[in-house]
C-alpha positions in Angstrom: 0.0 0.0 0.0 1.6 3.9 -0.9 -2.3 5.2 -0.5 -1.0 7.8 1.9 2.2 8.4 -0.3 5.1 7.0 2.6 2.9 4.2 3.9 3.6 0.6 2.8 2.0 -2.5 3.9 2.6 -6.7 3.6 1.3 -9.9 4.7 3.0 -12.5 5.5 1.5 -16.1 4.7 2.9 -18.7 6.7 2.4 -22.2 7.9 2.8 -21.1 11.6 1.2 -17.5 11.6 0.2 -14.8 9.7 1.4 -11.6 9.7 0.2 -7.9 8.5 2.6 -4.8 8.9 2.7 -1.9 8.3 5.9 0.8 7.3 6.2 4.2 6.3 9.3 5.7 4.3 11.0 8.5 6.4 12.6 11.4 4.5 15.8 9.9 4.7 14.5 6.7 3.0 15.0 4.4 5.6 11.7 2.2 7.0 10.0 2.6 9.4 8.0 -0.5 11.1 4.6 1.3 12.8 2.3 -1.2 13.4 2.4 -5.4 13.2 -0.5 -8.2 13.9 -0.2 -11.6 14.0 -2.7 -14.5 14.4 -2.1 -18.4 14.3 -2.5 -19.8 11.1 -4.5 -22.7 10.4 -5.3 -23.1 6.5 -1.4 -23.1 5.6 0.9 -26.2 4.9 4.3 -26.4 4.1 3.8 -23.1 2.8 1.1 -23.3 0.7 -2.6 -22.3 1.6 -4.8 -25.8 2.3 -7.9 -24.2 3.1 -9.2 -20.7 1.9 -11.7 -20.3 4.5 -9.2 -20.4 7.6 -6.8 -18.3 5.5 -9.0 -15.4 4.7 -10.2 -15.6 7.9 -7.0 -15.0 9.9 -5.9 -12.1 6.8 -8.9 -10.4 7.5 -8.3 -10.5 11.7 -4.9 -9.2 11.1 -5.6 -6.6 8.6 -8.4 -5.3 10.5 -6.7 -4.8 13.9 -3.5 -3.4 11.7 -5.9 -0.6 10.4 -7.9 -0.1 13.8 -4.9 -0.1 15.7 -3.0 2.2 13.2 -5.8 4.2 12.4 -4.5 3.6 8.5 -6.9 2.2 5.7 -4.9 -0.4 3.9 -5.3 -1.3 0.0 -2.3 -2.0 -1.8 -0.4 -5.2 0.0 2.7 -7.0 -0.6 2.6 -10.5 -0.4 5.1 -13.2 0.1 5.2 -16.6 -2.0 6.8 -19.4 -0.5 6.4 -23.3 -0.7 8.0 -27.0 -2.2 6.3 -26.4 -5.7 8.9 -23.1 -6.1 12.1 -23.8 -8.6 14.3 -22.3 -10.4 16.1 -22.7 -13.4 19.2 -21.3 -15.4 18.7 -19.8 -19.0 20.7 -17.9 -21.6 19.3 -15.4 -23.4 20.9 -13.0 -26.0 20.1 -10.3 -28.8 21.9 -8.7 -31.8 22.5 -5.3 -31.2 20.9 -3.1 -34.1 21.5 0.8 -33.3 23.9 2.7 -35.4 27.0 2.8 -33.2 26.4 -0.7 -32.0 26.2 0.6 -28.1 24.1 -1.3 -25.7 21.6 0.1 -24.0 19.1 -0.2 -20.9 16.2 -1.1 -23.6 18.5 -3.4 -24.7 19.2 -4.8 -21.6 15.7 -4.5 -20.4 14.4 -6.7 -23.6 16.5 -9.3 -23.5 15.5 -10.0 -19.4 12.3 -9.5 -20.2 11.8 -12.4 -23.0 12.7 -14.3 -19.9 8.9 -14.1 -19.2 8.3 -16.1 -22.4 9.8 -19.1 -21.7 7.8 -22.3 -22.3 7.1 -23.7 -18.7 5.3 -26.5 -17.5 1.6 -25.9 -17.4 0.3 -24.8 -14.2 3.3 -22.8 -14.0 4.6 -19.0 -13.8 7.5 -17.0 -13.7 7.7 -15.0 -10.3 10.8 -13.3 -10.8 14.3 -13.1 -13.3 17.8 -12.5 -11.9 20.5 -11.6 -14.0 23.4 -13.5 -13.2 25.9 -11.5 -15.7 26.6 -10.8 -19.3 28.9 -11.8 -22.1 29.4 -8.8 -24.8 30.7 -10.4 -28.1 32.5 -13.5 -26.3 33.9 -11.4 -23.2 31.9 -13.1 -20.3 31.4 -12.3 -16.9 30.6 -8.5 -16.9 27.9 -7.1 -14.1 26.8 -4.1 -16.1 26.6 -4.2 -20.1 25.1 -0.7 -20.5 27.1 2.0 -22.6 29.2 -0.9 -23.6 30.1 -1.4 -27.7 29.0 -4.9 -29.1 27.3 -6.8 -31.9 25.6 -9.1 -29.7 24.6 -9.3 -26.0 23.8 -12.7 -24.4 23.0 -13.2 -20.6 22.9 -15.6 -18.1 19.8 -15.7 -16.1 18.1 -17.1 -12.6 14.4 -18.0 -13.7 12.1 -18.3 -10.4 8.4 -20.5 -11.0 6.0 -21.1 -9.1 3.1 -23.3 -9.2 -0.2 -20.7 -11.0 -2.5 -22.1 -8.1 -0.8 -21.6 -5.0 -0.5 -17.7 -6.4 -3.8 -17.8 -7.9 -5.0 -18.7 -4.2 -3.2 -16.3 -2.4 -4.8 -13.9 -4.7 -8.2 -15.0 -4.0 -7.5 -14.9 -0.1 -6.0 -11.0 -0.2 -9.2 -10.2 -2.6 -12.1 -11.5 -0.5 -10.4 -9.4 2.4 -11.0 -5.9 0.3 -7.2 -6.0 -1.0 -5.3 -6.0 -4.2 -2.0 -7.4 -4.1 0.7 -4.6 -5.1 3.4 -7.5 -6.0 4.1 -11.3 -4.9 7.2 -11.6 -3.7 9.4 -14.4 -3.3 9.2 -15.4 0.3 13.0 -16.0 0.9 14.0 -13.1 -1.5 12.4 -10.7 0.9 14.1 -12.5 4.0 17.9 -11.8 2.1 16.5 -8.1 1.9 15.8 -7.5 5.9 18.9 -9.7 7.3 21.4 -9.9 4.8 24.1 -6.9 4.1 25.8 -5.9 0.6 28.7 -7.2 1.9 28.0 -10.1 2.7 26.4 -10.7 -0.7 29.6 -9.3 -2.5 31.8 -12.5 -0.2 29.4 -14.9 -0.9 26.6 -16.5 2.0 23.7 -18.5 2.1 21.0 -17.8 4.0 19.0 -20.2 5.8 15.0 -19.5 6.8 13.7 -21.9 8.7 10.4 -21.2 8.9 7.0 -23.4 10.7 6.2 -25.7 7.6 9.6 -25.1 5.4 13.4 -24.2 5.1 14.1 -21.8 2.5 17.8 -21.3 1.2 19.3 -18.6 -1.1 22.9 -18.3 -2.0 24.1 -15.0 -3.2 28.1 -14.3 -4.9 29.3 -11.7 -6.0 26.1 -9.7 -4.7 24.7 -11.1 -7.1 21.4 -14.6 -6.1 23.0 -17.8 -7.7 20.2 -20.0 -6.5 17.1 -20.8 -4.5 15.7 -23.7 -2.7 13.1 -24.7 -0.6 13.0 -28.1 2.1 9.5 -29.3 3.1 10.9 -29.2 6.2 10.6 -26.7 9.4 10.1 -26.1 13.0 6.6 -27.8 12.9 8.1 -31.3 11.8 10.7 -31.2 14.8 7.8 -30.4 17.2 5.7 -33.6 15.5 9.3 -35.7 16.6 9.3 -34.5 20.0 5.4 -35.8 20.3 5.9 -38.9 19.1 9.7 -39.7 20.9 8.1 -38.2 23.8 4.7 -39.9 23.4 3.1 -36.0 24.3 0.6 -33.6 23.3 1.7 -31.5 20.5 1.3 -28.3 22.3 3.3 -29.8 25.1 5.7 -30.9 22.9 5.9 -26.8 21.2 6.6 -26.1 24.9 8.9 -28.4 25.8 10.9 -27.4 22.5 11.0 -23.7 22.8 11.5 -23.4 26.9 13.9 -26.3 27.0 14.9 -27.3 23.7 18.2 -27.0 22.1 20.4 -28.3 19.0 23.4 -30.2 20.4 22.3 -32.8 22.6 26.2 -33.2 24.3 25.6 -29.9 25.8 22.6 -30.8 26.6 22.1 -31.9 30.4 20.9 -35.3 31.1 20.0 -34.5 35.3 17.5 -31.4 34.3 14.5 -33.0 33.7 11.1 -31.1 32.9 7.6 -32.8 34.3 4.9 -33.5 32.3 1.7 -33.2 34.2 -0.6 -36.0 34.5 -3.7 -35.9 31.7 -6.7 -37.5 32.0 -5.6 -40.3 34.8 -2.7 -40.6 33.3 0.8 -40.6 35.1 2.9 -37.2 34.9 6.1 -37.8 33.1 9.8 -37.1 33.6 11.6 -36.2 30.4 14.9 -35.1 30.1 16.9 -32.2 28.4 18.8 -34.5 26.6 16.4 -36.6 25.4 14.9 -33.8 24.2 17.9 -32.3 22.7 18.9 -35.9 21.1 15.2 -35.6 19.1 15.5 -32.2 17.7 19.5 -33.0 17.0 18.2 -35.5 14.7 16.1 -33.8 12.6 18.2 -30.6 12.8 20.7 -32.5 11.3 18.9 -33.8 8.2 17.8 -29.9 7.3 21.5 -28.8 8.3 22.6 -31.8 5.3 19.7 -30.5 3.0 21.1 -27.2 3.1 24.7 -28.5 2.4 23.5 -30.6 -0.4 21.6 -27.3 -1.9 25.0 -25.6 -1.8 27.4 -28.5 -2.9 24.7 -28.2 -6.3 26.1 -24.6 -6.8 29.5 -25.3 -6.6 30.6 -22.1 -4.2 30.7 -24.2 -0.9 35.0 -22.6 -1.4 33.7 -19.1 -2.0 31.0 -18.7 0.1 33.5 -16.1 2.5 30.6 -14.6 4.6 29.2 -18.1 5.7 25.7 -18.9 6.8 22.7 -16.9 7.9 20.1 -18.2 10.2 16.7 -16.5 10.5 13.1 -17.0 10.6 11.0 -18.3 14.0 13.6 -21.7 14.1 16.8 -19.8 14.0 16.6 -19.1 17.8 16.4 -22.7 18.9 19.5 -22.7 21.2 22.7 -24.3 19.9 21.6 -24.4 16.3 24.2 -21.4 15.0 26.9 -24.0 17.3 25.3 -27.4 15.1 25.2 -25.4 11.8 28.9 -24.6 12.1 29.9 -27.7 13.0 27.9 -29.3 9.7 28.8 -27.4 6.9 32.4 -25.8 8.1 31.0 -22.7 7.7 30.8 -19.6 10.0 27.4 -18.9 11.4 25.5 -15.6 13.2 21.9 -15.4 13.6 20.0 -12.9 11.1 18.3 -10.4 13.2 15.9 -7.7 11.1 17.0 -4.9 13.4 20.5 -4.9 12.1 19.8 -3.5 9.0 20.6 -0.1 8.9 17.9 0.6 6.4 15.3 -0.6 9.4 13.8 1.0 12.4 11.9 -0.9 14.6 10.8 -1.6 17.9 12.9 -4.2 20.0 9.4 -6.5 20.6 9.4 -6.9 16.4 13.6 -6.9 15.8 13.3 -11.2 15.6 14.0 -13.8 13.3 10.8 -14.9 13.0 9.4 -11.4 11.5 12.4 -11.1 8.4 10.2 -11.8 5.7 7.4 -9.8 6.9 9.6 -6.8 7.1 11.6 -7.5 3.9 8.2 -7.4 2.2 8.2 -4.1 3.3 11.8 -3.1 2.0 10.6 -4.5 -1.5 8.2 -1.8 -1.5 10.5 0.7 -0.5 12.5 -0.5 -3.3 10.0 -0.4 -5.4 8.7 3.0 -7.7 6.1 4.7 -6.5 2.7 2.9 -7.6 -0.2 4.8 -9.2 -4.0 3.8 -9.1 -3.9 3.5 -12.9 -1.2 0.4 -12.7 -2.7 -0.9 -9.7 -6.0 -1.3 -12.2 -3.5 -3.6 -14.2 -4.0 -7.4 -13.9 -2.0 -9.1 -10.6 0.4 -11.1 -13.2 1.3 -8.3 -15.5 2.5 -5.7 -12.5 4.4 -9.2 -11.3 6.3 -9.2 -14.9 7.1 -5.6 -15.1 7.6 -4.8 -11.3 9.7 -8.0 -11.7 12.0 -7.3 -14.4 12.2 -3.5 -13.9 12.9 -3.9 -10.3 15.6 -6.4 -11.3 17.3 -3.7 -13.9 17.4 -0.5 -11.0 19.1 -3.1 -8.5 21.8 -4.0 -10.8 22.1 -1.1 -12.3 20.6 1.7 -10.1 23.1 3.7 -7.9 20.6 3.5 -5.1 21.1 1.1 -2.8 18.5 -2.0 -4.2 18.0 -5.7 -4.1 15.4 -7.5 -6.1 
């Protein structure tokens, strides 16, 4: 939403919560958060909606304390996309250049990202977003900005990001019945990068690692520039489900027991502290362990920690990645992870907090993991150009392809300070 000119707002779909914020743009373009509601969410899985009722639902509680407690009428929203059906894939694309003095230009540029858009995809499919990767100018590879340059012919590498037509077709029919339009869908773990991550640590090379309640999402950036995406149907839900079952508990006792007492490396873990579970129905209260406790979610940590190798042994920059790993989103504050992580991969580790952006202001209560993507929605916008009504009357998937592509072309080559 820009209705009020420095006011943007975002929802963030996910399988644990959902989340509405609100930002405004201060005159020295930095954001800043002014209002956030959550509220369980209950039609999500894995990332993906499972039941419109329960989704629109909870969007419509959230968005209308947001704008009672904000006293701000919301229109225009930012949404996230996340889920297993999202892939990406490489492609090469290139053009003859055709102008008298054989100088490339932004239209050329701009043209040959945007036939990107036209690729033949599965059915069901659609293109969410297209990162340049780099450039080759008559056979000299590897160059970031092409523009100005002189050439016959420019080819370039691209990052293609699909997604399945019916998980964003859904999410558009939840934001609708609610009295929103969606201002641009936005990969989930692309707007993560934009809250936690710095420039400089996409210039060394790191990966970041979301974990959130019903997936793990993973992006790898080098040489500033997104080298690849990935998502594991796994999250902080599935180690909860573990600890019920090894633990033969409720699953809300089992939620407790994981975030009051839980932690990653079960050989730091204390085998004398034991937590009691109260007796239920005439049944007798139970004695469980810290280490027991800690040997369960080390288990499954484990297998997401080996996921998230795998997903960056596939790009080939496990040697460059200089800056290391990332963690963020509501699992990255299970204790002893950052300690596991590190141990894994070989790779140094910190903890991605929103607040330590210095493009971010924000209360202390909202500077946590588990609200990155919400408020890198909201830095998307402030990326973004200024929306008018007239483009907002535009259909959802056509402001997705030009927000997408021109967004892409002022972070590259923009002086401002920009990230798709």
């Amino acid at each position: 939403m820009m209705g009020n000119n420095n006011r943007i707002a975002a929802i963030d779909i996910g399988t644990t919560k959902i989340v509405a914020i609100l930002g405004s743009v201060t005159s020295e373009g930095k954001l800043k958060v002014v209002g956030m509601e959550k509220t369980p969410s209950k039609g999500v899985k894995r990332g993906v909606i499972h039941c419109i009722e329960d989704t629109i639902k909870a969007i419509r509680e959230v968005v209308n304390r947001l704008q009672n407690n904000s006293d701000e009428k919301i229109d225009l929203v930012y949404v996230g996309i996340a889920g297993q059906h999202i892939r990406s894939l490489k492609h090469r694309q290139f053009k003859y250049i055709q102008n008298d003095i054989n100088e490339i230009s932004k239209l050329d540029v701009e043209e040959i990202l945007n036939e990107n858009f036209r690729l033949p995809i599965e059915v069901g499919e659609q293109i969410l977003h297209v990162i340049p990767q780099d450039y080759v100018v008559d056979k000299e590879a590897g160059i970031r900005n092409p523009i100005g340059m002189s050439g016959r012919r420019l080819d370039g590498n691209f990052n293609v990001i699909i997604g399945r037509t019916a998980s964003a077709r859904n999410i558009e029919k939840c934001v609708k019945e609610v009295g929103l339009s969606i201002e641009e869908l936005v990969l989930e773990p692309l707007a993560s990068s934009l809250a936690v991550l710095t420039e400089e640590e996409k210039e060394a090379g790191v990966v970041l690692v979301d974990i959130g309640g019903g997936t793990t999402d993973i992006t790898v950036y080098f040489d500033g520039v997104l080298r690849h995406t990935a998502v594991i149907p796994f999250g902080g839900d599935i180690v909860t489900r573990d600890i019920k079952e090894g633990c033969s508990i409720l699953i809300k006792q089992a939620e407790a027991l994981k975030t009051q007492f839980g932690e990653a490396v079960s050989d730091i873990a204390s085998e004398e502290k034991v937590v009691t579970i109260p007796s239920i129905g005439g049944w007798d209260p139970k004695e469980i362990s810290f280490n027991t406790i800690a040997q369960i979610i080390q288990c499954r940590m484990e297998e997401i920690i080996d996921n998230v190798n795998f997903q960056i042994e596939i790009t080939g920059l496990h040697e460059k990645i200089g800056a290391g790993i990332v963690l963020t989103g509501g699992g990255a504050l299970l204790k002893n992870l950052d300690v596991l992580t590190k141990e894994q991969t070989g790779l140094d580790v910190r903890i991605g907090y929103p607040g330590l952006s210095s493009k971010i202001i924000l209360d202390e209560s909202l500077d946590l993991p588990m609200y990155s993507t919400a408020i890198g929605l909201l830095l998307q916008g402030v990326n973004n150009p200024k929306s008018n009504k007239a483009e907002s009357n535009i259909s959802n998937k056509k402001i997705t392809k030009k927000k997408g592509w021109r967004g892409v072309l002022e972070a590259i080559f923009d002086t401002k300070d920009m990230e798709m």
